[in-house]
N, C-alpha and C positions, 0 to 999 in steps of 0.2 A: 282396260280402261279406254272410253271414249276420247277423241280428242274434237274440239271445235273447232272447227275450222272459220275462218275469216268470213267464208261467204256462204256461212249459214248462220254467224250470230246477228243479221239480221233478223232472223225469225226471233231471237229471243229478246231483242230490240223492241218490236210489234207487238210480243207476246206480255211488255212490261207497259208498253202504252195505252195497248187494252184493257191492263189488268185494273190499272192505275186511274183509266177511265172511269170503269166499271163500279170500282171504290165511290169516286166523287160523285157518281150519276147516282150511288144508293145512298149513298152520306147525304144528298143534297134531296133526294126524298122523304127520306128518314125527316130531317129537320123540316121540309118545307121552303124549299131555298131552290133560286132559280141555278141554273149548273155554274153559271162566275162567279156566283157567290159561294157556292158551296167548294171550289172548287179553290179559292182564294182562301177559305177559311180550313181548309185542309192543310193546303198549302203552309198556311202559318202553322199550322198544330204539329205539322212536319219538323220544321223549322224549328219547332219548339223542343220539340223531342230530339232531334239532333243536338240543339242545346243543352237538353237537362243529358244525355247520354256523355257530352266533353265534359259536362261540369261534373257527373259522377265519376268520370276516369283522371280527369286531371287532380283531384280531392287529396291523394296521396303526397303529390308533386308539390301542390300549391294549394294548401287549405284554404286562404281567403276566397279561390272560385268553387271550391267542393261546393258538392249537393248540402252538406248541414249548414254554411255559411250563405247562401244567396236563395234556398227553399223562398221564402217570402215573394221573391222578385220572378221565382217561376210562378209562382203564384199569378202576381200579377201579368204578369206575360199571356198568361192561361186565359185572362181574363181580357186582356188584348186582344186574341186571337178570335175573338166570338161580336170586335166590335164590326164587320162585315155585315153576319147575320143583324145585328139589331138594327141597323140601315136598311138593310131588304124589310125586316119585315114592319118598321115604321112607314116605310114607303111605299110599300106594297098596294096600300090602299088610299095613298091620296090620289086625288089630280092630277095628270102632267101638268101642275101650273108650278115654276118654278118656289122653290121650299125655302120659308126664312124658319129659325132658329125658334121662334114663340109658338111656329103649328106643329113642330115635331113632338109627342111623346117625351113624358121628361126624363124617360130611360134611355132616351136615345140624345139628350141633350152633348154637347161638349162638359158642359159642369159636371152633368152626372157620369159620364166615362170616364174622365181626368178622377170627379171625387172617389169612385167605386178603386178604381185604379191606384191611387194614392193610397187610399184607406186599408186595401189588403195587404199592402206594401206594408204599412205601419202598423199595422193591428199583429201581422208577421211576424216585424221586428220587436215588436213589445212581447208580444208569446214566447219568444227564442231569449232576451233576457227576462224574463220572467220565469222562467222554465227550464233556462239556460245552461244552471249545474244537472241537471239529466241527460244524459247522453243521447239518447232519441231524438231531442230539439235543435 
């Protein structure tokens, strides 16, 4: 069995910042997204996924954070993570003339990210009791 030694786990240090690069440079063509963007919106999806991973393991421990009790709000979270992209690509194509809230796209509005936001959050929680004697929900 190999051993690592201190002054070579640089290389694999290098080897996870290229790799990790690499990710967001394809993730961010894939979409169409400048690399901060895509590279922030990763970043959250990460974030995200570490989240839904405690909220799966702690489930046993503490049902009110388990994955069957809070699904809605990763939901929403999901839905979070993608408010980056919709800024690049409403902006994408104005002017540099500083942006007021009436030329934006109304997908890209505050209203419409709070409302989309909100509404999976609740439409969620309406599914999970409404559904809620099924073990699945």
């Amino acid at each position: 069995m190999s051993k690592v030694d201190s002054e070579d786990s640089w290389i694999l240090f290098v080897v996870g910042v290229a790799l990790a690069a690499f990710v967001a440079w394809k993730f961010s063509n894939y979409l169409g997204l400048d690399k901060a963007t895509g590279g922030l919106v990763l970043a959250r999806l990460a974030v995200l996924a570490v989240v839904t991973g405690l909220s799966w393991k702690v489930a046993d421990d503490f049902p009110p954070l388990g994955l069957q009790a809070v699904w809605p709000l990763l939901l929403s979270l999901l839905w979070l993570c993608c408010w980056p992209a919709l800024d690049f690509w409403a902006l994408k194509d104005m002017p540099s003339v500083p942006v007021r809230e009436e030329m934006l796209p109304w997908w890209d509005t505050l209203y419409a990210k709070w409302g989309v936001l909100v509404g999976v959050a609740a439409l969620g929680y309406l599914l999970k009791k409404l559904f809620g004697r099924y073990k699945g929900l």
